[in-house]
N, C-alpha and C positions, 0 to 999 in steps of 0.2 A: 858685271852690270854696274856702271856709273851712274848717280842719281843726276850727272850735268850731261848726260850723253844725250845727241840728238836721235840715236838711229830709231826708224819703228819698231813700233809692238814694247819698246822702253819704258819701264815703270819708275816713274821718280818717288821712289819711298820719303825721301825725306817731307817733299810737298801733298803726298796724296795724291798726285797729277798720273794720270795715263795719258800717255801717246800711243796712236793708233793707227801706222799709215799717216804721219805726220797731223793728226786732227788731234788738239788737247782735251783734256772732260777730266771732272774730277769723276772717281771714283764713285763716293757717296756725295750727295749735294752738301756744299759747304754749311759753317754753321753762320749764323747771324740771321738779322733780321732781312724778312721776305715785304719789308714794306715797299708800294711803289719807291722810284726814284725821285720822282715831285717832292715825296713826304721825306724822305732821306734827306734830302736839301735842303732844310728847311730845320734848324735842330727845335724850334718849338714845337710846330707841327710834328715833330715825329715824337716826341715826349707824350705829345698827347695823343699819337696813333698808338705809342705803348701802353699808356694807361687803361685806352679804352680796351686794346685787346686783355690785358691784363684782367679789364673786370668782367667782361665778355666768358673770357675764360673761367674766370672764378665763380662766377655763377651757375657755369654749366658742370664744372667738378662740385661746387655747392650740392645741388641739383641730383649726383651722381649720388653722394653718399648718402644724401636722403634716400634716396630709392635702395639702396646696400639691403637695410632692413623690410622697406615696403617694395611692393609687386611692381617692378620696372627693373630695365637692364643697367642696374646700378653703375658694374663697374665698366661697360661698354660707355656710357657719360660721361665716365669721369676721364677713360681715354683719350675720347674728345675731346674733353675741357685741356686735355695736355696737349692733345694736336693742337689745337688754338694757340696753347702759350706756346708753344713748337715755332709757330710763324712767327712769332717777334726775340722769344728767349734763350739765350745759349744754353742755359741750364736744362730746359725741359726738351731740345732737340737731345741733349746726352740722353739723359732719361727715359725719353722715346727708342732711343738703339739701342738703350742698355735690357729696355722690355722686350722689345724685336728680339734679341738675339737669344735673352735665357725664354721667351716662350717659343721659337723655333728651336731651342736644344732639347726643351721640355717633350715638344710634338717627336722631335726622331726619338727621343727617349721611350715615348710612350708607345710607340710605331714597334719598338724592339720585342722580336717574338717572346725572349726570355722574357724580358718584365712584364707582357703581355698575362703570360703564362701566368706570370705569380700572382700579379695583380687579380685573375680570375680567380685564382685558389683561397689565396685571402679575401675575394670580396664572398668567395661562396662558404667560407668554413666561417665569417663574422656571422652572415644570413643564417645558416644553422643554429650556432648559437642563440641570435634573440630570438627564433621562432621555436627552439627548446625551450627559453626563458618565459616567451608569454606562451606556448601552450602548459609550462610549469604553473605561471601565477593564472589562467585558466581554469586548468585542474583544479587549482587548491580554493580559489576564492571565488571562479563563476563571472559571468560579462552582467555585470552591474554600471545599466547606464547613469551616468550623475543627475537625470534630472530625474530619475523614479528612485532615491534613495532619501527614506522615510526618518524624519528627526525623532529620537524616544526619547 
């Protein structure tokens, strides 16, 4: 296989390029900025189509980590806020594939009957445990609510 061959169904590794039946496409969508072409042209205008995506962005990963601790889908926000930087930043499209790919390895991982297995066993033999532990401090000390306990 040559990376400069025309024939079809040819992969040019060096480029990322497939050939298909003569029809080019990359692989995965390149990296760089998804701004119109207008604003492309224009290198002030596109500085400031960066900026704003940039704080667009930033407010919505802001936003994300707030909610991490409070009742909201923290880190699905903060995804977001990376998909946004995604559309203008080379940085955060790497970052988006490099998440794609270990939480697709993660999902066949966890799909795997073995680790399935185990994972059941240690989620049931941890559960035994603290239900030995608080029927243990049960036993010994009794369900004392905090707002019925008497200062002496």
């Amino acid at each position: 296989m040559n990376t400069g061959s025309n024939e079809p169904g040819e992969v040019a590794v060096a480029t990322g390029q497939i050939e298909v039946d003569g029809v080019k496409g990359d692989s995965e969508q390149g990296l760089g900025s998804r701004a119109p072409e207008f604003i492309k042209a224009r290198r002030a205008l596109h500085v400031s189509w960066q900026v704003g995506v940039f704080v667009i962005g930033l407010a919505v990963v802001v936003a994300g980590i707030i909610m991490l601790p409070l009742p909201g889908p923290g880190w699905v926000v903060i995804f977001g806020g990376m998909a946004i930087w995604a559309t203008e930043f080379v940085w955060a499209q790497l970052v988006l594939r490099w998440t794609k790919r270990k939480v697709t390895e993660a999902a066949q991982r966890a799909l795997d009957p073995k680790v399935r297995r185990r994972n059941i066993i240690l989620m049931t033999i941890g559960l035994v445990i603290v239900g030995v532990l608080v029927g243990f401090y049960v036993w010994k000390f009794g369900i004392v609510m905090p707002w019925k306990i008497k200062d002496q």
